[in-house]
C-alpha positions as CSV (number, residue, x, y, z in Angstrom):
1,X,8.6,-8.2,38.5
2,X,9.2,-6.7,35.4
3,X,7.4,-5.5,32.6
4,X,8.4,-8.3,30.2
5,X,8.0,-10.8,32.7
6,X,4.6,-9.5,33.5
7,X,3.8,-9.7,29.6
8,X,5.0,-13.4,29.0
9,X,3.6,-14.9,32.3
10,X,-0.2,-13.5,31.4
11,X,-2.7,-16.3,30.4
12,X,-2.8,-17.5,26.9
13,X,-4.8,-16.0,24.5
14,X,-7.8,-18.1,23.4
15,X,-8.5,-19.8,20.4
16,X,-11.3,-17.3,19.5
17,X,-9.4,-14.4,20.2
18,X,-6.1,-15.8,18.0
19,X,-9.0,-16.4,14.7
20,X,-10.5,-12.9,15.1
21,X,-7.0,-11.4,15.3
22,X,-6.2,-13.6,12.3
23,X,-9.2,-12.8,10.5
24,X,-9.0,-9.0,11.1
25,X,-5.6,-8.7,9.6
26,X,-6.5,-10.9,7.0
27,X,-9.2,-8.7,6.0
28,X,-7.1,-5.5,6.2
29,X,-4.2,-7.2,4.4
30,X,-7.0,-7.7,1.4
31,X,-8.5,-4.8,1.3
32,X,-5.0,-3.4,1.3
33,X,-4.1,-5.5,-2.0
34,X,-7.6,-4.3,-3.4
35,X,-7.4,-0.6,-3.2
36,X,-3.9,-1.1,-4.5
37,X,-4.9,-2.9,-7.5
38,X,-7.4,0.0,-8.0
39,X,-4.9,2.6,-7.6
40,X,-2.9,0.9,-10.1
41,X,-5.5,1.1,-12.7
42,X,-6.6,4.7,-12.2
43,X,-2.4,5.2,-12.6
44,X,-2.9,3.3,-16.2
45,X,-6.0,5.1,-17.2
46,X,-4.4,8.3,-16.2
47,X,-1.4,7.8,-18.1
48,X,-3.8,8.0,-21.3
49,X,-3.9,11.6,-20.8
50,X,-0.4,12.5,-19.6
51,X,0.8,13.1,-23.0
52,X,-1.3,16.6,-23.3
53,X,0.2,18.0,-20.1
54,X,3.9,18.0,-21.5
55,X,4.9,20.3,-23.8
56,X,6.7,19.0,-26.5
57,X,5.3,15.4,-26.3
58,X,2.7,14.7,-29.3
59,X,3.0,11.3,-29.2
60,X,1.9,9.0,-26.4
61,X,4.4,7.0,-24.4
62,X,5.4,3.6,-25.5
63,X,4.4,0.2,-23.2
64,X,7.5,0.2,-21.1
65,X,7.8,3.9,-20.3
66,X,3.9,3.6,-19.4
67,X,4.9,0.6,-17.5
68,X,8.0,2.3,-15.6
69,X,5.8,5.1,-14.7
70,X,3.0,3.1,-13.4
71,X,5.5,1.1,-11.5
72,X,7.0,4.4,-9.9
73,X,4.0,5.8,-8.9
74,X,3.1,3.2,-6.8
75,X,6.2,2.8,-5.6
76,X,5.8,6.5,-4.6
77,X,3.5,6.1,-3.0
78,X,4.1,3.2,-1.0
79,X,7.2,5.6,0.1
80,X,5.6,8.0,0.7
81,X,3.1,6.1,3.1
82,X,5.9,4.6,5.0
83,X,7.4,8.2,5.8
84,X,3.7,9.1,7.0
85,X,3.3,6.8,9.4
86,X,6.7,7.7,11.0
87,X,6.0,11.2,11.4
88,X,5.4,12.8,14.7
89,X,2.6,13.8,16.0
């Protein structure tokens, strides 16, 4: 017999087991969205200070460069997380 047929002729999974699988990846999916919101705001507040670490820049930057460079650092970072979890070892 073979490994997949092995895999789809095993029992079915219980209705307990399907709600606590259910329930755990609901619960990492929110906590997912949470820390992301956070990390979003911390991104904001820190762009209040980004202004005095460029020379040449006295003036702050307007809503939609603040808004591009929010977007790109989480977008960084969600890129950056993918090519973590596909490295070796």
């Amino acid at each position: 017999m073979s490994r997949l047929q092995e895999r789809t002729s095993a029992a079915p999974l219980s209705s307990a087991t399907i709600r606590r699988h259910v329930l755990l990846g609901a619960a990492i999916t929110a906590l997912g969205g949470l820390l992301f919101g956070y990390d979003t705001g911390v991104i904001s507040g820190a762009l209040l200070f980004t202004g005095k670490d460029f020379p040449g820049r006295h003036h702050p930057l307007s809503q939609s460069q603040a808004g591009c460079e929010t977007r790109l650092r989480g977008t960084r970072s969600l890129l950056s997380l993918s090519v973590a979890t596909r490295a070796p070892g």
